[in-house]
N, C-alpha and C positions, 0 to 999 in steps of 0.2 A: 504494500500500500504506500502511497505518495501523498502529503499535503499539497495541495497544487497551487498552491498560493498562501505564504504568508511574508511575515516582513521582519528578516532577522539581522538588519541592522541597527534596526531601533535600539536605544539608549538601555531600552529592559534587558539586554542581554546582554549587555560591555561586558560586566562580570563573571559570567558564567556559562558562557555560549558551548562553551567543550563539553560542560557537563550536561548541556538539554541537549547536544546533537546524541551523544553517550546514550543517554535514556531514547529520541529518539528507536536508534538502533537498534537499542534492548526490548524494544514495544516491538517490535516487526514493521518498524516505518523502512523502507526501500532506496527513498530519498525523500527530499524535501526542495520544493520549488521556492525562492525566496523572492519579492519582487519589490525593487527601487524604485520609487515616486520622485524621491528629491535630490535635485542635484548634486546638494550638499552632502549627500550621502550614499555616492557613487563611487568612491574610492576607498569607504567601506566594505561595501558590498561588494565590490571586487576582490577585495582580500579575504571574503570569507567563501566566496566559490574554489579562489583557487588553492586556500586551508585545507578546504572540505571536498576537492576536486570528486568529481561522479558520485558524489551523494548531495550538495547542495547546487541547483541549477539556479541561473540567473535570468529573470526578467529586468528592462529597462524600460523606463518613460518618463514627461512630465506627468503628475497628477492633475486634472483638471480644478480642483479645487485651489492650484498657485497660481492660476492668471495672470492675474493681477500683481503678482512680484515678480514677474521674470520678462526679459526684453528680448524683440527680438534678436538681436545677437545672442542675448544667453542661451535661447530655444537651438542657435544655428551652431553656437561652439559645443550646446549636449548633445546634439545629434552628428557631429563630427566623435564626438567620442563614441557615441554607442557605435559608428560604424570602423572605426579603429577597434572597437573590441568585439567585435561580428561574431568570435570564436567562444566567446565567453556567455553568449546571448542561448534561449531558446525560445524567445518571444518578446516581441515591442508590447509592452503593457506596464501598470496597467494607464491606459487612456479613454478618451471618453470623454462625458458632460457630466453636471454634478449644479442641478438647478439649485439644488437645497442652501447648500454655502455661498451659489454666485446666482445671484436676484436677478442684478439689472440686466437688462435687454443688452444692452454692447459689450459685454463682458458674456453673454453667456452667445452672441457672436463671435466672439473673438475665442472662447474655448471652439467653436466647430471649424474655426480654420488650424487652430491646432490641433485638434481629432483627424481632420484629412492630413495634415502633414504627417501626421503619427504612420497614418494607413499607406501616404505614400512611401513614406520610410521601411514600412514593416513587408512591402512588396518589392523596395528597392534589395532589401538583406534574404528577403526571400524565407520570413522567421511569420509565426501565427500571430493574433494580436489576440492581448487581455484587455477587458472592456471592462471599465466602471463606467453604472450608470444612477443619479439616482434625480430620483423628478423630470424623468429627459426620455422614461425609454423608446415614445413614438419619434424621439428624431434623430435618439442614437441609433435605430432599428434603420430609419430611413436613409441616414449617412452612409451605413455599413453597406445598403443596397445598391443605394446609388453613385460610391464608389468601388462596388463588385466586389468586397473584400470575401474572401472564401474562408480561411479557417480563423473561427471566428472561437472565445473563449469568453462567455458574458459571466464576470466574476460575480459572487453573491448573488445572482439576477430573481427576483420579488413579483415579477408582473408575471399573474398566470393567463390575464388578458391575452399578451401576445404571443403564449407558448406554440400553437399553431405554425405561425408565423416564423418563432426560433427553429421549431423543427425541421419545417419548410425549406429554411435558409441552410440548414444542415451545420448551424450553430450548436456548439455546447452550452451546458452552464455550469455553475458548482454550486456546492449545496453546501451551509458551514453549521455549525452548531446551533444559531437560529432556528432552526426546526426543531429542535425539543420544544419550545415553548410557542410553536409559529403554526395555526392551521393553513394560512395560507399558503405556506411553504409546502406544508405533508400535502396539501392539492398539487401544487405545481410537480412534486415528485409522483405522485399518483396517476398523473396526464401524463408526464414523460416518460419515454424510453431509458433504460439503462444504459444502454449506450451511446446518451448525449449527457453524463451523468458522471463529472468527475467531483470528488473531497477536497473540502479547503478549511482551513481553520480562521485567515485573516488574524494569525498572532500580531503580534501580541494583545491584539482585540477578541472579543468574547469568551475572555476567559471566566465569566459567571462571577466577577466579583474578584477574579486573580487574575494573577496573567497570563494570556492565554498559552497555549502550547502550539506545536503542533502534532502531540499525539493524539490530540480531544477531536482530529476528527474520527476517532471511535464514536463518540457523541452521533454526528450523523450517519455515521454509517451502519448503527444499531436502529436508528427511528426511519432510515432508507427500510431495512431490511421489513420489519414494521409493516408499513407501508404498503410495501410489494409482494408482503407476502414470500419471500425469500428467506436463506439462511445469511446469517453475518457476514460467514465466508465467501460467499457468492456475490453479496455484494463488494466487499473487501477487495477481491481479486479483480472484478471487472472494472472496478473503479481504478483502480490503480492501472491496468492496459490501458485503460482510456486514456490516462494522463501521460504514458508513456508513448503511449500512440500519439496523441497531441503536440506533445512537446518534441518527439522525436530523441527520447534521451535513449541515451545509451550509458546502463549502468554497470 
């Protein structure tokens, strides 16, 4: 099994990161997807892929929620580094829109032109894209259509409105620890396929009052199994091919 998304250079782990990949491993996790939002925290993140070489994999992007601090030049000198590090990468993410945090109208403009640069970038490397969305999914859905992006990863994704639609587009999504306490999440997994159906924890967020891990996505992948009807393991295993299918890792 794989976390397919969490964020292990955040500050929660400066002191102990040896010791949670350690556990990690000792759980039966396989690897762990880590994924960089902030600039500022790209040259962390790079020292901990290549520590953790084929068990921690690296996503890169702006987060839509920094808009508004970052200049054009800054957008153009991160995107000259993620493509100097093209070998270190196994997906442009995560990116996307994020109505909740950015209100006004020319700001959440100005994130759709950096959502297409993300997608032209993630087509230029030839790498999948991870999507956050949140209050945006009818124009992140629309963006993604309408510049043809194909393997698509809609991180945490909430709207069982347009799972149709996600399926249709032959998008994935992930499921994180939010469905223990989420009906509308245990529907969305209920309408979807397993095999559009990858685990994510979003450490060191929802860790229930700690900080999160990334072994808790046991969490969903006991309320998947639930759900479908299924054994643990069965969910376990195919969720975890998925993310390695996705991501293309090789561990």
């Amino acid at each position: 099994m794989i976390d397919a998304h969490c964020h292990l250079e955040q500050k929660d782990y400066i002191n102990d990161l040896d010791k949670v990949i350690d556990t990690c491993k000792k759980e039966g996790l396989k690897a762990v997807v880590t994924v960089c939002t902030e600039t500022k925290d790209w040259d962390r993140a790079l020292e901990i892929v290549k520590q953790y070489k084929n068990y921690v994999f690296l996503c890169g992007a702006i987060h839509p929620e920094f808009i508004k601090e970052i200049s054009s030049k800054h957008i153009d000198e991160f995107f000259d580094r993620l493509k100097e590090n093209k070998k270190n990468l196994v997906a442009i993410g995560e990116t996307g829109l994020d109505y909740f945090w950015v209100r006004e109208l020319e700001w959440q403009e100005k994130q759709k032109e950096l959502f297409i640069q993300h997608i032209e970038l993630s087509k230029e490397l030839k790498l999948p894209l991870v999507i956050h969305t949140r209050d945006a999914a009818e124009d992140v859905l629309r963006i993604l259509e309408q510049e043809n992006a194909k393997k698509v990863l809609l991180h945490l994704w909430g709207n069982r409105e347009m799972m149709p639609r996600v399926i249709e587009n032959k998008y994935s999504i992930t499921i994180g620890p939010i469905i223990a306490r989420s009906k509308k999440h245990k529907k969305i997994v209920r309408d979807t396929p397993l095999e559009n159906i990858l685990l994510e924890t979003d450490s060191p967020w929802f860790g229930n009052g700690s900080r999160g891990l990334p072994i808790n996505i046991k969490v969903p992948c006991e309320k998947i199994a639930e759900v479908k009807k299924l054994t643990f393991e069965e969910v376990w295993n195919k969720a975890g091919n998925n993310t390695i299918k996705f991501f293309n890792l090789i561990l």
